[in-house]
N, C-alpha and C positions, 0 to 999 in steps of 0.2 A: 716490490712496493715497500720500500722500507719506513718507516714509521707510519703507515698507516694502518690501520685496520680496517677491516672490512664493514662497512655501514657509514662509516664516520664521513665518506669524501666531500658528503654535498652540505656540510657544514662550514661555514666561514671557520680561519683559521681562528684562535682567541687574538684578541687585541693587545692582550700584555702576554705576555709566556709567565709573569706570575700570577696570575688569575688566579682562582680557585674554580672548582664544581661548582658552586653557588654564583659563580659570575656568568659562568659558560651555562648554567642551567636560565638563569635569567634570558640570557640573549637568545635563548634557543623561545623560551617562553613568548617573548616577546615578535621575534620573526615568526611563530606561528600565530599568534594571534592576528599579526597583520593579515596573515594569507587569510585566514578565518573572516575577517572584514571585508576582502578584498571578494574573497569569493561570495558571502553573502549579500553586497551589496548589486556583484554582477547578478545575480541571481533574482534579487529584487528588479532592480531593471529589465532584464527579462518578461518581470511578470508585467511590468505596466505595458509590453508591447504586445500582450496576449491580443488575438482578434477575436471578435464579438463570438464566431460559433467556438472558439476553444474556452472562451469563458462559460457558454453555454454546454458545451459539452462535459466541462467540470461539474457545472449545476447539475447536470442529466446522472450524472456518477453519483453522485451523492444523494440526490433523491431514490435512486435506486438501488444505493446500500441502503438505506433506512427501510422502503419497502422489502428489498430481500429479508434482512433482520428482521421485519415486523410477521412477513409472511412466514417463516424459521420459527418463531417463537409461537405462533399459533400452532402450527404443526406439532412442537412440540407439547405444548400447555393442551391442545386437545385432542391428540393420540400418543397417547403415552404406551399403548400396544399396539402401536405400527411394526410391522407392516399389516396392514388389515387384507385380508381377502377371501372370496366367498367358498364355500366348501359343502355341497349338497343342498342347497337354498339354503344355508346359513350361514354367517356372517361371525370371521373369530379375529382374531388380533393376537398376538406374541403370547405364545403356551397356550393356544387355544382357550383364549380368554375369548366370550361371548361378546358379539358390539350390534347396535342396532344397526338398521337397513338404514335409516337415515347419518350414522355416522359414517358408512361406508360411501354413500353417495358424496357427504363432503369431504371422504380422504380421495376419493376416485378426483374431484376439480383441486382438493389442495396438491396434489402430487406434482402435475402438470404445473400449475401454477410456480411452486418453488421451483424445477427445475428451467422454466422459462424465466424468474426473476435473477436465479444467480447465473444463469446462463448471460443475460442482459446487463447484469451488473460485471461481468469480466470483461466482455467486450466492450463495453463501454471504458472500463476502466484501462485495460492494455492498449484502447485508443487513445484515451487521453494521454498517459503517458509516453507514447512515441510519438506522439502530435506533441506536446509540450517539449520532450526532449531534442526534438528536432528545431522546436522552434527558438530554445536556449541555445543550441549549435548557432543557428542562423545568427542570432543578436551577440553572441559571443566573438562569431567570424566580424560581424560587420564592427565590432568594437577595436 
């Protein structure tokens, strides 16, 4: 392969042989931005051919990050010595810190709780996502 280097093939050749870097940086600038258009715009179109449950199922994602977050954040802000659990009819939290019978009752429903919310919020989200990318394939093929 004589005068080439390696990287460079899938470059148009320069238009003048005296060009400079700056001319050849231009046109390379410019041939990418097309593709950047080109691909955004396919991608936009895409989305208008979304069908009603992939739109909904987007909503469904997104609602259920905010509640996982919301439910995360409680857990957080109100057991700050989780893990709690009981120990001779008493009730301790991280370094056998003392907690009432009534905050162990609501980490015993928050527990559950969070792990059913982020549980809910990945599958929903890994569904969107291969439903959507499939459905970009499909409008891509049919373009």
């Amino acid at each position: 392969m004589k005068g080439k280097e390696r990287g460079q093939n899938w470059m148009p050749p320069p238009a003048n042989p005296q060009s400079n870097n700056l001319d050849e940086a231009g046109r390379m600038f410019n041939h990418m931005a097309g593709e950047i258009k080109r691909l955004s715009k396919n991608e936009h179109e895409a989305e208008r051919h979304r069908s009603p449950m992939l739109k909904a199922l987007g909503w469904l994602f997104l609602i259920s990050t905010l509640a996982a977050a919301a439910i995360g954040i409680y857990g957080i802000y109100n057991f700050p010595y989780a893990p709690l659990r009981e120990k001779n009819g008493a009730y301790y939290g991280k370094y056998d810190t003392p907690v009432t019978k009534e905050d162990y009752e609501r980490y015993v429903v928050w527990m559950p709780a969070l792990f059913i919310a982020f549980g809910t919020t990945f599958t929903l989200g890994f569904t969107f996502a291969a439903l959507d990318s499939r459905n970009l394939r499909k409008h891509n093929l049919e373009a």
